[in-house]
Every structure is written in structure tokens, then in C-alpha cells.
N, C-alpha and C positions, 0 to 999 in steps of 0.2 A: 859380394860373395859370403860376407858373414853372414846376411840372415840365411842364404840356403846352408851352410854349416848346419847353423843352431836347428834348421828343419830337419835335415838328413842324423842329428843325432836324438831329436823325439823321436823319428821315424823308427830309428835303429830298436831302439827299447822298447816300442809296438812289434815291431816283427818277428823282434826275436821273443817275444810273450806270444806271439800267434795267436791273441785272445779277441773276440769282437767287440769285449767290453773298450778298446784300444782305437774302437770309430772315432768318436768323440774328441779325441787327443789329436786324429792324424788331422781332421776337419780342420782342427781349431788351429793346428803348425802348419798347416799350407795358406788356410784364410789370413795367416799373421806375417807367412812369408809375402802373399800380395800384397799386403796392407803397407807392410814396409820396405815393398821395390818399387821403383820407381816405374810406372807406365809404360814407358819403351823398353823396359827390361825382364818383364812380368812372364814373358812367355819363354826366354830362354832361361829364367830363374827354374820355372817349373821345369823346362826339359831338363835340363843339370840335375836336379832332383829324382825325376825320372827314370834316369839313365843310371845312378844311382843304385837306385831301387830295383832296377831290371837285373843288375847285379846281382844285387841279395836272393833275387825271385829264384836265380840260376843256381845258384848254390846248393837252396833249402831242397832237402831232399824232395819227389813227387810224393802227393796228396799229404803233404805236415800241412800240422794246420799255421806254419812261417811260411811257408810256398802259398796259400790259399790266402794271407793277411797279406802278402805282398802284394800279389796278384790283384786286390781288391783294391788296394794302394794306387798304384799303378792305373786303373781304371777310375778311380776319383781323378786324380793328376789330368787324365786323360778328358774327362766330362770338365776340368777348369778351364785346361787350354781351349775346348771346346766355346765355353763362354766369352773365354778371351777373344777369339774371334768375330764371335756373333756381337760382342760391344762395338768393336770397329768397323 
């Protein structure tokens, strides 16, 4: 549970900047959150993260550009777990 912690507060300081330059950052806090969950946990890491983040999405006002980096968020999150299956 601490490394999705440590994800969900990089996350936090990308979306509330709602900047694109803030890609690179989320890439790198989820790729760092698989790296260091363990295999069978990988996928309910990222949904906790998710679920999360679905939060923030609901909050940020419509069309802010924190509604729009969430939302992108969320759609990366979405394309991992995606791979996480296609691995297995």
C-alpha cells in the first residue's frame, strides 16, 4: 500500500498543475509503482490508484485543464491494466 501512496501523491501534484508537461512524471510513478508491486498485486495496485484518481476527475470543475490531466491519467492507468492482461 505504500508504494500506491507514494503514486497517488506524484499523481496529486500533476493534476492539480493540469499541465501536459506532468506526462512524463505520471508515466514514470505508475511504471515505478509496477516495478515495485509484486505480480499478483499489480493490477489491484493500479485499480486503488484509479479509483483514486476517478475521484479528483469528479471534483475538477468540467473542461479545467485538472479535469482533462485526470482524465488522461486515468486512460494511461487504463492502457496498463490493459497490458497487464495481455502479459498473462
Amino acid at each position: 500500500m505504500v508504494d500506491v501512496k507514494n503514486c497517488i501523491e506524484k499523481l496529486q501534484i500533476r493534476i492539480a498543475a493540469g499541465h501536459l508537461r506532468g506526462i512524463p512524471v505520471v508515466e514514470k510513478a505508475v511504471e515505478e509503482l509496477l516495478a515495485d508491486t509484486p505480480i499478483d498485486r499489480q493490477k489491484t495496485a493500479l485499480h486503488d490508484v484509479r479509483v483514486i484518481v476517478e475521484d479528483y476527475c469528479k471534483t475538477a470543475p468540467d473542461g479545467s485543464p485538472q479535469r482533462g490531466f485526470a482524465d488522461m491519467v486515468i486512460k494511461y492507468i487504463d492502457k496498463k491494466m490493459r497490458e497487464l492482461v495481455v502479459r498473462f
